[in-house]
Structure formats: structure tokens, C-alpha cells
TORDO-383128 format. One record per residue (C-alpha): y, z, x. Coordinates in steps of 0.05 Angstrom, whole numbers, plus 5000, padded with zeros to 4 digits. Each point is the difference from the previous one (the first is absolute). Last residue first. Example, Ala and Ser with C-alpha at 12.3 -4.5 7.8 and 13.67 -1.06 7.14 Angstrom:
497951435273;493150134973;
This chain:
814253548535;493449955034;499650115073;496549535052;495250195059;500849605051;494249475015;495749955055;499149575055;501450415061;505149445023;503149924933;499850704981;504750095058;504549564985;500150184925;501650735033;505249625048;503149744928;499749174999;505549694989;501549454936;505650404975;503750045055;498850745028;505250595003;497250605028;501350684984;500050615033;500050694978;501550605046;499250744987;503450485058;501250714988;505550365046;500350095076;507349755018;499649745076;504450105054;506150285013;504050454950;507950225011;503650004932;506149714999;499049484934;499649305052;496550515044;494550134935;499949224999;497349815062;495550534995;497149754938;500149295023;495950305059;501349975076;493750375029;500850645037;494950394962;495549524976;495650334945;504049564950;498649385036;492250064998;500550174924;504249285000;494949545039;493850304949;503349804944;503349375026;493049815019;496450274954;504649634935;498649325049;492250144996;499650134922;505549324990;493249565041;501249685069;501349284987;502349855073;506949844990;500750704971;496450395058;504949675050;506650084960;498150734972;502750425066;505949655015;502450034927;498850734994;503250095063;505849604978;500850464939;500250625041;494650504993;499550714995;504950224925;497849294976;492050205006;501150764980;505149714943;494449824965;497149285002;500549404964;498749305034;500749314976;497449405052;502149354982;494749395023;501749694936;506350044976;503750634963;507349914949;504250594985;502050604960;501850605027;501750634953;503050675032;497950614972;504850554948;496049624941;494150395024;503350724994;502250395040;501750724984;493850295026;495750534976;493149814990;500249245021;503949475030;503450055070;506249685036;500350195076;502950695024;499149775070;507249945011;503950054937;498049804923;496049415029;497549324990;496649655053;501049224995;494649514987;499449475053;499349314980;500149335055;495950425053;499149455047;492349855032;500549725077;498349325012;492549725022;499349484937;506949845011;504649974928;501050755006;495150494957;501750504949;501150734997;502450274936;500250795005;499350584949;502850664981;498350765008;506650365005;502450154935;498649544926;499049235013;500249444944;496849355013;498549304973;497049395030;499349254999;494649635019;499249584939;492850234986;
């Protein structure tokens, strides 16, 4: 693998580079952010039955990931609740310590339903619906899927592998 990447995003559910600072105990940066796209205020781009759009209609990103990179995508019910820097905030500590992609997808998961039950919370979605002249506080409730991935050197261990390790047993392996 040569670390690079490709993209193309369609509407309001994107993805987030986040990657670590030079000091082992430094903050995480978001150096990619995909961009919402939208017809008008949260009338985001959609494919399917129906709609106009149309996959070539998305924005491509193309760039370069290192290891210790984390790569999130989530639905706009993460983005709409959290701000990047909170993302950031929250994954820098479970990151450095090897925590597993499946636990970091809860935790933003989980962190961004809680957000959109908040009713006086300051939202990116709120945030933006004044920006448009709409008066909302709080939280958006909406779905919320989150995948995360992370970006080992080639010779790292997985946490499952980890895990195995200590338990001494072996993963199972798939066949391609």
C-alpha cells in the first residue's frame, strides 16, 4: 500500500482526516474535511429513487494518509452535532492508546446522538441554520452510522492481534 487515497462524496454524510501532532501527548488536527453539499439549506445532495443527482455531481479528494491517521465517515447526524475540534478532542487520548477503529466509531457515535438530544447545545447545525435565518438551538436528532479507520505502519500490530496475543490464540483469517 502506498498510502494514498481517493474519494468522491455525494450530500451531507462525508468524512474526516484527523491525524496526530509531532508530540506524543498533542492534540489530533483534522487535515481533510469533506464539504456538505446542498441544493439549499438542509436540502443536502441525495442519490436514489427520484433524485436529480447524480454521482458525478460529488466532490472528489484525493490525498496522501500516514500512519497513526485516523479516517472517519459518518452521516450528517455526527457532522450536523459535533464540531470538528470536538471530534479531535475527544479521539486524541483513545487514539494514542491503541484503542481499536470499532471503539472510536462508538464513541463519536454514541457522543453525537447525546448531542442531538441537547436542547440548548451549540451545534454545527445550529450554527449554520442562523448563518441561513432560521432560528434552531440545540441538537439535530437524525441517524448516526460511524466508521473509523485506523492507519497502522505496516509492521503494527491490530488491537484484535493484540489481544489474541495476550489470550494466546489466533484470529481467524479470511480466504480471498
Amino acid at each position: 500500500a502506498n498510502g494514498q487515497y481517493s474519494a468522491l462524496n455525494v450530500g451531507d454524510s462525508g468524512f474526516r482526516v484527523l491525524r496526530p501532532s509531532e508530540s506524543q501527548d498533542g492534540p489530533l488536527s483534522v487535515v481533510v474535511s469533506s464539504r456538505q453539499q446542498q441544493h439549499f439549506f438542509n436540502c443536502p445532495l441525495q442519490l436514489g429513487t427520484g433524485s436529480k443527482d447524480l454521482p458525478e455531481h460529488g466532490d472528489r479528494y484525493e490525498g496522501e494518509m500516514q500512519a497513526g491517521d485516523l479516517l472517519l465517515l459518518a452521516t450528517d447526524g455526527c457532522f450536523d452535532n459535533l464540531f470538528d475540534e470536538e471530534i479531535a478532542e475527544m479521539m486524541a487520548r483513545p487514539l494514542s492508546e491503541g484503542q481499536s477503529a470499532s471503539f472510536l466509531a462508538n464513541m463519536v457515535c454514541t457522543a453525537s446522538r447525546t448531542a442531538s438530544l441537547q436542547k440548548k447545545r451549540r451545534t454545527p447545525f445550529a450554527v449554520s441554520a442562523r448563518e441561513h435565518g432560521f432560528q434552531f438551538q440545540g441538537g439535530k436528532v437524525d441517524d448516526v452510522a460511524v466508521v473509523a479507520v485506523r492507519v497502522l505502519a505496516s509492521d503494527e500490530p491490530l488491537a484484535e492481534e493484540k489481544a489474541c496475543e495476550a489470550e494466546q490464540t489466533e484470529l481467524p483469517r479470511s480466504k480471498l
